[in-house]
ChimeraX commands (.cxc) that place a marker at each C-alpha (Angstrom):
marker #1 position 0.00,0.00,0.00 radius 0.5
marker #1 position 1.13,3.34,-0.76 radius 0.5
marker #1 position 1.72,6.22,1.66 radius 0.5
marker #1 position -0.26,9.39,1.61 radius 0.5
marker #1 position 1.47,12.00,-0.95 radius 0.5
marker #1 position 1.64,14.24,2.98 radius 0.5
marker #1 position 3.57,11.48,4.11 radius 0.5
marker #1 position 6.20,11.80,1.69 radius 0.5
marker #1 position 6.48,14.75,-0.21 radius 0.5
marker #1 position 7.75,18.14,0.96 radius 0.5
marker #1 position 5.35,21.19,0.72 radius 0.5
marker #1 position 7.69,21.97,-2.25 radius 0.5
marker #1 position 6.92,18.55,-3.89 radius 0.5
marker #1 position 3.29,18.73,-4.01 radius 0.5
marker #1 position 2.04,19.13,-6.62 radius 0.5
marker #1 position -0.85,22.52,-7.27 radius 0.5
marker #1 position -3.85,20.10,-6.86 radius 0.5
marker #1 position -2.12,18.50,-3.94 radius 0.5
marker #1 position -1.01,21.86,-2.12 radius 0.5
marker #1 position -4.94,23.27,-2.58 radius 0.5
marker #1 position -6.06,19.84,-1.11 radius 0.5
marker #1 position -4.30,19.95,1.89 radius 0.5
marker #1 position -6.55,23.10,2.83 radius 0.5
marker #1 position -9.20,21.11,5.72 radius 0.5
marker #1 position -12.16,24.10,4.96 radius 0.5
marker #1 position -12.14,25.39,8.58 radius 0.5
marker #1 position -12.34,28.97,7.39 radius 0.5
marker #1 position -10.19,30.04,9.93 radius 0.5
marker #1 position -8.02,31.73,7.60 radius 0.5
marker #1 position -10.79,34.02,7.01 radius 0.5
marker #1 position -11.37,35.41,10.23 radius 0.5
marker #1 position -9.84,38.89,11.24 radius 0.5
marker #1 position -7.03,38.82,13.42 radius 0.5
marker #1 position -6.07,41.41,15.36 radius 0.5
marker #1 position -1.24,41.80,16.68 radius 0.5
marker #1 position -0.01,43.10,19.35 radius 0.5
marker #1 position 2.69,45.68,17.55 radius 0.5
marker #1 position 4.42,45.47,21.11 radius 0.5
marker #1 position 4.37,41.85,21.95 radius 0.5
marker #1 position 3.30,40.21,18.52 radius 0.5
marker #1 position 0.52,38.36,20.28 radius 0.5
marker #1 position -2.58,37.42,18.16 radius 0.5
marker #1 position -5.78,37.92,19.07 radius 0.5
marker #1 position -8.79,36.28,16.94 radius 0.5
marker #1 position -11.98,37.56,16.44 radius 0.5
marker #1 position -15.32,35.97,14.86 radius 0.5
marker #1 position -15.24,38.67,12.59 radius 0.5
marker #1 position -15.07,37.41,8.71 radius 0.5
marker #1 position -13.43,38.45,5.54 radius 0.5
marker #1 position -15.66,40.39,2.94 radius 0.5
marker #1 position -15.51,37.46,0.52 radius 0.5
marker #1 position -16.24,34.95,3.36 radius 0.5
marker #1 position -19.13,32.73,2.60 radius 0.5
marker #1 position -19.88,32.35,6.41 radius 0.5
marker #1 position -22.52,29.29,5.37 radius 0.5
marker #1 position -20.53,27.19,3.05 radius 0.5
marker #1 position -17.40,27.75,5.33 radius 0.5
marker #1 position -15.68,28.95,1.71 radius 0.5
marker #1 position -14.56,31.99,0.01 radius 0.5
marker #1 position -17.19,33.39,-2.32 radius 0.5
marker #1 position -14.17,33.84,-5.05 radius 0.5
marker #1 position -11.25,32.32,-3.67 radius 0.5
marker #1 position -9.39,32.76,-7.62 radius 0.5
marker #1 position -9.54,36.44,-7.44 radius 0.5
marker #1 position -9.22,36.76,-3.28 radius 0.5
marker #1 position -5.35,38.30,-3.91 radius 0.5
marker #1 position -6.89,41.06,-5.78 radius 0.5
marker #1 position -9.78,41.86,-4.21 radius 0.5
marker #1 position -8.65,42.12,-0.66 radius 0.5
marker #1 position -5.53,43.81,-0.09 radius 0.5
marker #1 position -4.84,42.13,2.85 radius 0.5
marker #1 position -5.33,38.39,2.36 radius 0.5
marker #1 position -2.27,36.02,2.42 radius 0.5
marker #1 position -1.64,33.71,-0.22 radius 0.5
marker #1 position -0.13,30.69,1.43 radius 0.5
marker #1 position 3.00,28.93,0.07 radius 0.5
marker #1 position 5.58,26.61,1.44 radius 0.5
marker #1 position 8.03,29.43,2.04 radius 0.5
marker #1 position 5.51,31.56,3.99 radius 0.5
marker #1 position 3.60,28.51,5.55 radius 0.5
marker #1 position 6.79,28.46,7.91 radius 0.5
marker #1 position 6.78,32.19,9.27 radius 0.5
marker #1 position 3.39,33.08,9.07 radius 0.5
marker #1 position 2.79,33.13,13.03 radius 0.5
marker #1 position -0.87,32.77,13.42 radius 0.5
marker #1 position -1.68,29.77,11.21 radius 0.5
marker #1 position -4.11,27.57,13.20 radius 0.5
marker #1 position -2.82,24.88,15.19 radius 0.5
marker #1 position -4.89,22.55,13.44 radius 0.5
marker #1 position -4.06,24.11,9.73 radius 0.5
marker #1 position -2.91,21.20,7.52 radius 0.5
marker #1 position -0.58,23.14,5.90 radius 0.5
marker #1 position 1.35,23.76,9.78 radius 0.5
marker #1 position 0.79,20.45,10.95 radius 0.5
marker #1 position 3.06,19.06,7.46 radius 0.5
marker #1 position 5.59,22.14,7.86 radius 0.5
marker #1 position 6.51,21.22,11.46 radius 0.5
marker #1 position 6.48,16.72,10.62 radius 0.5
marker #1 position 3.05,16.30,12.00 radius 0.5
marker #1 position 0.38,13.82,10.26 radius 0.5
marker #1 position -3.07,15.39,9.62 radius 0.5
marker #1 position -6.37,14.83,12.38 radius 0.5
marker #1 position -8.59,12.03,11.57 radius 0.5
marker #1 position -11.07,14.45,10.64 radius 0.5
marker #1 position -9.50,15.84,7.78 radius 0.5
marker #1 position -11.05,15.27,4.44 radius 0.5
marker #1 position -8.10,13.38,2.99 radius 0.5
marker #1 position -8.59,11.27,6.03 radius 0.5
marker #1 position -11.84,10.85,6.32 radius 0.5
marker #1 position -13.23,11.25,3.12 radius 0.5
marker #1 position -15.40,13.96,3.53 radius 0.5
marker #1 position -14.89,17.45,3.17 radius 0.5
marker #1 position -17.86,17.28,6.65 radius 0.5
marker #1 position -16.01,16.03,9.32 radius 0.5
marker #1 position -13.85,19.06,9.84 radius 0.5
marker #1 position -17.17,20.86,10.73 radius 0.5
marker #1 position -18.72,17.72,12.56 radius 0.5
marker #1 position -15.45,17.47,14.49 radius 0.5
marker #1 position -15.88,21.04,15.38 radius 0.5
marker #1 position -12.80,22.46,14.06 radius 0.5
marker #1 position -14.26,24.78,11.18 radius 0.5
marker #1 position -15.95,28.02,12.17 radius 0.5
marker #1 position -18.96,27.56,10.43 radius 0.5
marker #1 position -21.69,29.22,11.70 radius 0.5
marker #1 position -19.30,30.93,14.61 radius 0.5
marker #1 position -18.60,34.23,12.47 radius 0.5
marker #1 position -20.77,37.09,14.05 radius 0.5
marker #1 position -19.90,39.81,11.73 radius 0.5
marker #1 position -18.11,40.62,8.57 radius 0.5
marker #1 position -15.62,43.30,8.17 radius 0.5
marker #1 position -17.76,45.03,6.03 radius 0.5
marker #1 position -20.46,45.62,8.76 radius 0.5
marker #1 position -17.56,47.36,10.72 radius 0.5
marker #1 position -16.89,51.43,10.57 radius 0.5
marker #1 position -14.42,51.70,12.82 radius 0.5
marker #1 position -10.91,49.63,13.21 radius 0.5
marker #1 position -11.86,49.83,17.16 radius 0.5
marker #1 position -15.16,48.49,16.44 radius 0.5
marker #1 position -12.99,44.51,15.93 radius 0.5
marker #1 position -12.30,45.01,20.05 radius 0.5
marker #1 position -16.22,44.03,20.52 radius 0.5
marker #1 position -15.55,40.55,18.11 radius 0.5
marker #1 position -12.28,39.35,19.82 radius 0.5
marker #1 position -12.76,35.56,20.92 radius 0.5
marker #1 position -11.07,34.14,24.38 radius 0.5
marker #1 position -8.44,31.54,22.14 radius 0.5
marker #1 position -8.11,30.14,18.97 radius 0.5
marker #1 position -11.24,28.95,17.51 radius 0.5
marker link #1:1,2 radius 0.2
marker link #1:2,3 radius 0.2
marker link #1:3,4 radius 0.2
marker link #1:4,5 radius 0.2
marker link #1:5,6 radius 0.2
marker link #1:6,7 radius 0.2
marker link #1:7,8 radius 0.2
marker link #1:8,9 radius 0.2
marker link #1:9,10 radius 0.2
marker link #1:10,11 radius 0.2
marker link #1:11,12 radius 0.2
marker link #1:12,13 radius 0.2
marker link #1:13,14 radius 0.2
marker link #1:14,15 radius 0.2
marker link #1:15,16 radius 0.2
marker link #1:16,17 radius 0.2
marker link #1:17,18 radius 0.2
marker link #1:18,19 radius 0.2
marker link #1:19,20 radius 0.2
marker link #1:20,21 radius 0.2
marker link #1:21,22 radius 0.2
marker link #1:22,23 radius 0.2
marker link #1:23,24 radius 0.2
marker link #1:24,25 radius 0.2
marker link #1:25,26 radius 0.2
marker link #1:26,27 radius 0.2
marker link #1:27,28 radius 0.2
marker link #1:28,29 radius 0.2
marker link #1:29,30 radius 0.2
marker link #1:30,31 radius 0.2
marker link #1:31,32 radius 0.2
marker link #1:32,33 radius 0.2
marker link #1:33,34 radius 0.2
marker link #1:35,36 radius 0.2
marker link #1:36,37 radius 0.2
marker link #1:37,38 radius 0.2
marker link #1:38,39 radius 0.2
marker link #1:39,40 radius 0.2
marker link #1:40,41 radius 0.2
marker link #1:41,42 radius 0.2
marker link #1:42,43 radius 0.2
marker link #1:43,44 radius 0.2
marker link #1:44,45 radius 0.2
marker link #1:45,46 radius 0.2
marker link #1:46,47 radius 0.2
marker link #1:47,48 radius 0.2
marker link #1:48,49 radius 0.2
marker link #1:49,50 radius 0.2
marker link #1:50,51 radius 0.2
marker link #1:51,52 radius 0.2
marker link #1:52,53 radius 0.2
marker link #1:53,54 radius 0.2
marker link #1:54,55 radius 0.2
marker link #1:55,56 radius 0.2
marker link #1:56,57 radius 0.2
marker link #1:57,58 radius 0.2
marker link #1:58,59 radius 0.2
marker link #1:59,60 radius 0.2
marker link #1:60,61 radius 0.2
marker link #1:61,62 radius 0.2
marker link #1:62,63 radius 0.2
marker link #1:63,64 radius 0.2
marker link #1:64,65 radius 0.2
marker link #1:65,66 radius 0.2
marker link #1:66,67 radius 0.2
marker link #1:67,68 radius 0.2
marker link #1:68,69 radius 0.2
marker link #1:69,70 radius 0.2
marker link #1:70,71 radius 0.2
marker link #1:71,72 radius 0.2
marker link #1:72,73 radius 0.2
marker link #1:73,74 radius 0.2
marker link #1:74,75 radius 0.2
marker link #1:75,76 radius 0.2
marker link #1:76,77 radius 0.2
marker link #1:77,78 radius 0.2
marker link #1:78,79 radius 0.2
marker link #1:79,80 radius 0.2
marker link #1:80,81 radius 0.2
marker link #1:81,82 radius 0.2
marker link #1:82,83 radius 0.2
marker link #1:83,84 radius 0.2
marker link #1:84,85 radius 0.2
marker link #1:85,86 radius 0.2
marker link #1:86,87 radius 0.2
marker link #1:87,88 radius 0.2
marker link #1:88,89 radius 0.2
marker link #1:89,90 radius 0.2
marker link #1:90,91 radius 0.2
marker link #1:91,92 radius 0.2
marker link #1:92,93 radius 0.2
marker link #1:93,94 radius 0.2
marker link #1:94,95 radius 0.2
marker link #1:95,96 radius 0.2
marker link #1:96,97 radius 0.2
marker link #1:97,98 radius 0.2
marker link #1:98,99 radius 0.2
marker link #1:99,100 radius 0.2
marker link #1:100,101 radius 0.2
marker link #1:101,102 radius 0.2
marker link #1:102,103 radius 0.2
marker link #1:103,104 radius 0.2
marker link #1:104,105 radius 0.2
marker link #1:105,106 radius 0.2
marker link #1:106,107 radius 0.2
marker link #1:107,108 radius 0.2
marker link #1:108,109 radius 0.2
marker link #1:109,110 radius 0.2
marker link #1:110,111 radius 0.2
marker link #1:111,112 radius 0.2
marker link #1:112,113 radius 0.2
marker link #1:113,114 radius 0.2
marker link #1:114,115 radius 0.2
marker link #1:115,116 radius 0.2
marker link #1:116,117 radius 0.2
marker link #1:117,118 radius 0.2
marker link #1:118,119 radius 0.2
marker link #1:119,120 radius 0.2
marker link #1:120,121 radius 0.2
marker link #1:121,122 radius 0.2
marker link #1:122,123 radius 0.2
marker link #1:123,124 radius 0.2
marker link #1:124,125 radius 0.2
marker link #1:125,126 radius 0.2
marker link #1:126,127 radius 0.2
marker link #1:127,128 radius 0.2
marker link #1:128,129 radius 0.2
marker link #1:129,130 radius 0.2
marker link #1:130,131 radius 0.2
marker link #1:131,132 radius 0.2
marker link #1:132,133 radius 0.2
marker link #1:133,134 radius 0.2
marker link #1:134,135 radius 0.2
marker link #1:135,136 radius 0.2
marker link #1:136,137 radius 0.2
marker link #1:137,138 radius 0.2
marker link #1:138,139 radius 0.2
marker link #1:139,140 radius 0.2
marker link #1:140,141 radius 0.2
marker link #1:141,142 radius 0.2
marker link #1:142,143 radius 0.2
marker link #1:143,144 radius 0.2
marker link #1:144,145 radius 0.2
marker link #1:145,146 radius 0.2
marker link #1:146,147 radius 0.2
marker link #1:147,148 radius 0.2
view
């Protein structure tokens, strides 16, 4: 039996469709996240991008979302190493630091549901989208306790 392309390829190895697969749908990536400029702590909030599909857990146009949000990161191998507030569930992490993937992830499992049965996804857990906000202070009232 063959091992899991994870299992033995580098992030550099994969191949497009296998780099895009590794993504588990949590959404978390979406949600705004607010630094610390003095201590580089993160703080999350259940606040969601523009082009967050808060329903479907998905972006509404996730081949233009490097365009049409200024701020949304494109992840890569080289940045999937640095980038500091990456879920400690995110696929793409868990490979980057030698881990195997969570039995509910869809290349486990088979099915792109068990990262929301399992809980993991933020599906219905995003109260706002940044769009409804006027004010940068107004992401203080949306600023969760831990990582979702």
């Amino acid at each position: 039996m063959t091992a899991p392309f994870w299992k033995t390829k580098t992030l550099e190895a994969m191949t497009p469709a296998e780099w895009e697969s590794l993504c588990d749908g949590c959404g978390k990536c979406c949600l705004s996240k607010l630094e610390d400029e003095d201590t580089g702590e993160i703080y999350w909030t259940s606040v969601g991008c523009r082009l967050f599909d808060a329903e479907k857990c998905l972006c509404s146009d996730y081949a233009n979302r490097l365009s049409r949000v200024p701020d949304c990161v494109g992840l890569t191998p080289q940045n999937v190493r640095t980038i500091t507030w990456l879920p400690k569930t995110c696929a793409y992490r868990l490979i980057a630091e030698g881990h195997d993937l969570y039995w509910w992830h869809r290349l486990v499992s088979g099915s792109a549901e068990t990262v929301h049965e399992a809980g993991i996804s933020i599906r219905g857990r995003v109260k706002a989208k940044e769009t409804d906000l006027a004010e940068p202070d107004d992401y203080f009232d949306y600023i969760l306790d831990d990582e979702p």
